[in-house]
C-alpha positions as CSV (number, residue, x, y, z in Angstrom):
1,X,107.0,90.6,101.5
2,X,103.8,90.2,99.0
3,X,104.3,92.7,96.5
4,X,100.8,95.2,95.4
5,X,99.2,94.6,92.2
6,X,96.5,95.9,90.3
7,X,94.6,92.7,89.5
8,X,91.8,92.9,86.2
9,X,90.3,89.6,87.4
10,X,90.7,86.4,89.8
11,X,91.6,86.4,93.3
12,X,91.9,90.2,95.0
13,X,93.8,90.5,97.5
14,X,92.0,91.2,101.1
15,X,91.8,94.8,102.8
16,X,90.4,95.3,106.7
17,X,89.4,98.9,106.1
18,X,89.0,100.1,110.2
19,X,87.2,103.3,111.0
20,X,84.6,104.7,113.1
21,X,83.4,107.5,110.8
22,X,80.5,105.1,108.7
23,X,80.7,107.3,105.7
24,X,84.3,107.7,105.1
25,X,84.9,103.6,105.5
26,X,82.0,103.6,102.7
27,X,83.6,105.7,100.6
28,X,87.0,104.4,101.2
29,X,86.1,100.7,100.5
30,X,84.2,101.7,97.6
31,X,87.5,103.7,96.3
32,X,89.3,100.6,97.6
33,X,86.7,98.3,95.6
34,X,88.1,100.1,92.4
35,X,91.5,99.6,92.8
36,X,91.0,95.9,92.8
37,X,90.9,94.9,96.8
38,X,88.2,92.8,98.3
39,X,87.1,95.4,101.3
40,X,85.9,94.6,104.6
41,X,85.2,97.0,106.7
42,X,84.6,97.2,110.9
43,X,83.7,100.4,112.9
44,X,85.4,99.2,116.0
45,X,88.4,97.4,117.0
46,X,86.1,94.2,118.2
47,X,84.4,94.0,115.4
48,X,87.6,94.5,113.1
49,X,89.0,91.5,115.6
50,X,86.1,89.0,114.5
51,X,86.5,89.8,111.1
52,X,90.5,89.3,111.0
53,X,90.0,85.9,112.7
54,X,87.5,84.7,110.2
55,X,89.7,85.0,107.2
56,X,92.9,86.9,108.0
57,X,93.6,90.0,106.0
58,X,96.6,90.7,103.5
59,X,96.3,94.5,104.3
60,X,94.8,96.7,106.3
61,X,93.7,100.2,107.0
62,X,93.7,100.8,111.0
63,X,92.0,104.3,112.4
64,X,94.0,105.8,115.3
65,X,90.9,106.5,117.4
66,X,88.4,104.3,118.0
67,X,85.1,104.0,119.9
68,X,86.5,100.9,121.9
69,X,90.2,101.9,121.8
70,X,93.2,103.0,120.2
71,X,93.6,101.4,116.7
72,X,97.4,100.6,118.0
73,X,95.9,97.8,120.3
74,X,94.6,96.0,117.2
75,X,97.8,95.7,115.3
76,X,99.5,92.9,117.1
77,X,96.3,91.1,116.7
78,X,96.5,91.6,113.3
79,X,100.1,90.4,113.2
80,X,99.8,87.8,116.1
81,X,97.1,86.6,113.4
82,X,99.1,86.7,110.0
83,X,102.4,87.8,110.4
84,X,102.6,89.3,106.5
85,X,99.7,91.3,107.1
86,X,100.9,95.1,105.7
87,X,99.7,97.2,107.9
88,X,98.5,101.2,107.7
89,X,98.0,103.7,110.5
90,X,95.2,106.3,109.3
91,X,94.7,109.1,111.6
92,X,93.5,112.8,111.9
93,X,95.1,113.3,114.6
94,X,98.9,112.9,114.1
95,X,101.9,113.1,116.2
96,X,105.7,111.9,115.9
97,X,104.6,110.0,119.3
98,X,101.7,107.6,118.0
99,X,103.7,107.1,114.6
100,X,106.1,105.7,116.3
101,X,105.0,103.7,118.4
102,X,102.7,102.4,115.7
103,X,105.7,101.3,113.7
104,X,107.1,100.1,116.6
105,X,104.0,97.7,117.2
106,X,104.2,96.7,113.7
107,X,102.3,99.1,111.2
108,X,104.1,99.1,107.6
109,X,103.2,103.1,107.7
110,X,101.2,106.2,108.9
111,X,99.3,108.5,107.2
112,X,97.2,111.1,108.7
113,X,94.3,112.3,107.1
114,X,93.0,113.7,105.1
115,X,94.7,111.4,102.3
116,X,93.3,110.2,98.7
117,X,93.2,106.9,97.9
118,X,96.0,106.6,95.7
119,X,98.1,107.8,98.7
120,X,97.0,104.8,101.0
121,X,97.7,102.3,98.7
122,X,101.0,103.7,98.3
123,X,101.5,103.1,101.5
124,X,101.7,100.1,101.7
125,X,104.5,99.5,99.2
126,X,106.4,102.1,101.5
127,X,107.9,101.3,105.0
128,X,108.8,103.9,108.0
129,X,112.3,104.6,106.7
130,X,110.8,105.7,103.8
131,X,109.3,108.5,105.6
132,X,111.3,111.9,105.1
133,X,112.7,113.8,107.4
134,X,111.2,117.6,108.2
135,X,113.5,120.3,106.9
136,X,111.8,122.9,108.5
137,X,111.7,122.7,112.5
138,X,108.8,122.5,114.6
139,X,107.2,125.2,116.3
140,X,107.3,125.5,119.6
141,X,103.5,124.9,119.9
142,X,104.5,121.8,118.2
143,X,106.7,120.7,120.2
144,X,104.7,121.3,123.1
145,X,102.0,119.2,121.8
146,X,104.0,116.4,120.5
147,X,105.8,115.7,124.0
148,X,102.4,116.2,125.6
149,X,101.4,113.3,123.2
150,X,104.6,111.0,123.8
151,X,104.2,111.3,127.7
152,X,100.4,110.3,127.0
153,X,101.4,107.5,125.3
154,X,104.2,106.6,128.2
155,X,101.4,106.5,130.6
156,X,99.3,104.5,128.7
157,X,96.7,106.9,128.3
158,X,96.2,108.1,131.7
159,X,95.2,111.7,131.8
160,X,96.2,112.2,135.6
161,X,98.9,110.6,135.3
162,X,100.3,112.5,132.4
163,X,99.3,115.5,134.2
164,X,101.6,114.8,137.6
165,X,104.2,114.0,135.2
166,X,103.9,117.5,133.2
167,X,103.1,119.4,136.3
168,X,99.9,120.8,134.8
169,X,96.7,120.8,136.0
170,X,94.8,117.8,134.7
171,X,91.8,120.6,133.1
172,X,94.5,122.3,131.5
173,X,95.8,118.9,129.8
174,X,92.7,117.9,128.7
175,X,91.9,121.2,127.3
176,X,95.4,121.3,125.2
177,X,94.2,117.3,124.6
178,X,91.1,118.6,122.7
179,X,92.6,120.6,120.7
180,X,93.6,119.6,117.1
181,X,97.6,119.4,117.1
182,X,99.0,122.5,115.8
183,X,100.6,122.8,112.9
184,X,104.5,123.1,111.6
């Protein structure tokens, strides 16, 4: 595992900052800049893709939603690219669900936003078992949204789908779907 360093001078290491909001990637990779990366950034999984195969990245910031996708596709290409790439999940839309199953695809760590700078190059010195467990339970709300979020993810995406399997209306889903997940 590479270990993070500050570097003054020389050779920074490599970030592929991904994110489909143009203004926050600017200001992240210019935060990023500071703290002595060499940022590139992509607003779509494709174009993230391209720039990974050009010259393989030794980190990388991956946004959960995308305009072509789901960030989660492009983590094994990241990793079918360069094995030691450390990976982090950045997402304003959290759920136990997706941050598993990013870890499970590979992802060093998840962080959902909004998050400083400091935080997300923390992350990558940190690994999923790092992550603490919740003292306080979820609500019921919660829970409700997170296993509407895990059986999305079981079936791939697939609003109808999802709905036969939760016996709900597919309107209904989508309208508990566009919501933003409720809080502890």
């Amino acid at each position: 595992m590479r270990s993070l360093q500050r570097f003054d001078g020389g050779d920074a290491p490599s970030l592929l900052l991904v994110d489909d909001d143009p203004v926050l990637t600017e200001t992240l990779a210019r935060a990023l800049t500071q703290r002595g990366f060499e940022v590139r950034t992509a607003l779509t999984a494709a174009e993230a893709s391209r720039l990974a195969q050009e010259n393989p990245p030794e980190y990388a910031i991956i946004d959960l939603k995308l305009p072509d996708g789901s960030g989660l596709k492009l983590i094994p290409t990241l990793i079918g690219i360069d094995p030691h790439t450390r990976i982090v999940v950045l997402t304003g839309y959290g759920s136990i669900a997706t941050a598993v199953e990013a870890i499970k695809l590979g992802a060093n760590y998840y962080v959902a936003k909004p998050v400083n700078t400091d935080d997300l190059v923390s992350a990558f010195e940190r690994e999923a078992a790092d992550i603490e467990p919740q003292s306080k339970p979820m609500s019921v709300e919660r829970l409700e949204w997170e296993h509407i979020n895990r059986v999305l993810q079981q079936k791939r995406g697939n609003i109808s789908a999802t709905a036969r399997a939760l016996s709900m209306h597919r309107r209904t889903l989508q309208r508990k779907l566009a919501k933003h997940p409720v809080k502890n």
